[in-house]
N, C-alpha and C positions, 0 to 999 in steps of 0.2 A: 360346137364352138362356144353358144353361150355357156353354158354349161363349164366348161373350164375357165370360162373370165368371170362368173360367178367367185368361184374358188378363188383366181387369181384376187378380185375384190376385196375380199375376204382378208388376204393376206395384206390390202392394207385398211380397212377399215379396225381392222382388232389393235394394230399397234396406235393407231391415231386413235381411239376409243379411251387407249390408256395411258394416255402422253396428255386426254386433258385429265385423266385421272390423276397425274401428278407420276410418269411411271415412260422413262423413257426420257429422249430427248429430240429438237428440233431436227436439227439438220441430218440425221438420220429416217425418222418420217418425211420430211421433204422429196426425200431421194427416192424413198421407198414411194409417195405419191407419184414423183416425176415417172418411176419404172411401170406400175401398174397404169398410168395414165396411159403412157405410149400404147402398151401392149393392149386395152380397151380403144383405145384410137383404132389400132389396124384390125384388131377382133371385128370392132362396128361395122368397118370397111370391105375385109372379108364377109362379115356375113349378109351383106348387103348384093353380092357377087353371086352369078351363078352356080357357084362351086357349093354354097350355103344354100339355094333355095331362093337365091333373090330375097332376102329376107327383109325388106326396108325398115319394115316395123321396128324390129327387135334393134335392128342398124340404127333408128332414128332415138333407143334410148341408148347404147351403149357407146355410139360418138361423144354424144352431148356432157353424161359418165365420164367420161375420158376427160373430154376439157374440162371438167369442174375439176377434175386429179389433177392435170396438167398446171390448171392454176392456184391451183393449194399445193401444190414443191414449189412454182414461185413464190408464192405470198413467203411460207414459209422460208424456203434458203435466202430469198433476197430482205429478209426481217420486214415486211412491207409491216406496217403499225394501222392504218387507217381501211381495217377488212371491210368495207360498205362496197365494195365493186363486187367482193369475193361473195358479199350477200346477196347484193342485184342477180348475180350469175346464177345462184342455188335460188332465187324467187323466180327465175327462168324456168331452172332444172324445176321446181317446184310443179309447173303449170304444165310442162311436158310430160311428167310423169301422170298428172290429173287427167291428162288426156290420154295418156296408155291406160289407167286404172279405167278410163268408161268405154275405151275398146277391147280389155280382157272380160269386164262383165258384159257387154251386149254384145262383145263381137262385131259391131261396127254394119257394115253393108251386108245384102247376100250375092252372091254371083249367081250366074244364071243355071248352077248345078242345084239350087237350092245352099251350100254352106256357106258357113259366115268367111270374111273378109279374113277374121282374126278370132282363132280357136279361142269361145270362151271359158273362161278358169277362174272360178272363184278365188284360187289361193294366189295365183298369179295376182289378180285384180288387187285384192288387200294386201301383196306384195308392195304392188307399186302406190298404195293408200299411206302405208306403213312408211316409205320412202320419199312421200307430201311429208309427211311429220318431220320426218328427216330433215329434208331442205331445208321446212320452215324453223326447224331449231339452229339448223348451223344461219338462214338468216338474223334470227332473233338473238343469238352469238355475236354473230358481226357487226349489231349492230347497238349493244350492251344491255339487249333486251332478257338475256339469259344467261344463267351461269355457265361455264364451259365444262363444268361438272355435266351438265342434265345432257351436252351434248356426247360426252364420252357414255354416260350409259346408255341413252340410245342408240350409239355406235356399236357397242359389245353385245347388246344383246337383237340389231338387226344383223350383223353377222354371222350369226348361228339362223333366228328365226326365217333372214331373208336372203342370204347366200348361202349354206353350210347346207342345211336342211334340205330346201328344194333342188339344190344343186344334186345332194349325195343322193334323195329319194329319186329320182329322173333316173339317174345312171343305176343305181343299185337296183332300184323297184319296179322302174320304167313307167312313173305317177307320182304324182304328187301329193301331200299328204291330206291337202281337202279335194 
């Protein structure tokens, strides 16, 4: 399941990448937010489900994912002007993810078989380090700390390095590339 909402991401991360690039328009990324939000809402949800593995972890980035989409199609369709809530929310998303990035490098607990809590993964780890930078530019965005240029490219180019990539290496490879 992650694995396809990676992709699904993907498909909106690249248009928003380039709508601040000057390349596209609103109320069409809006929608496209709105659509991929939803679908990472119930992805989190599901894989959070027995059916997934119980996966809380992975469930506790991919909800949170969702809301941030869900409220960037509002911000956007409803022309909100004053993005500082939209930043607070990605300074949240910011610190969640800092916290998944130091449970994929240590792996977190052991259980009493000896493994860890949460399979460690270097690529995964700097995934979610790559995706700190992230938040904190769409913060620094919102709050006219940054140009919306700097946030478009590192939208385009964590869509290939941090959904595209890992996504297709897993499925295709059955690994990931570090």
């Amino acid at each position: 399941m992650t694995l396809v909402l990676l992709v699904t991401i993907s498909m909106l991360w690249f248009p928003i990448g380039l709508f601040y690039l000057g390349q596209g328009d609103a109320k069409t990324c809006g929608a496209i937010a709105g659509f991929v939000g939803v679908i990472t809402v119930i992805g989190g949800i599901l894989q959070a489900t027995p059916l997934f593995g119980s996966d809380a972890f992975t469930a506790t980035l991919l909800i949170p994912f969702g809301i941030v989409y869900l409220t960037i199609s509002y911000v956007i369709l409803a022309g909100t002007q004053d993005l500082r809530s939209l930043g607070n929310l990605s300074l949240m998303m910011c610190i969640i993810l800092a916290i998944g990035a130091y449970f994929f490098f240590t792996g977190g607990g052991v259980k009493a078989d000896g493994t860890s809590f949460i399979p460690k993964s270097l690529y995964l780890g700097l995934m979610m380090l790559a995706f700190v930078v992230l938040t904190l530019v769409v913060w620094a965005v919102t709050y006219g700390k940054l140009s919306p240029k700097v946030l478009g490219v590192v939208l385009l180019v964590l869509t290939f390095f941090g959904l595209i990539i890992p996504a297709y290496d897993l499925i295709g490879f059955g690994k990931l590339p570090l």
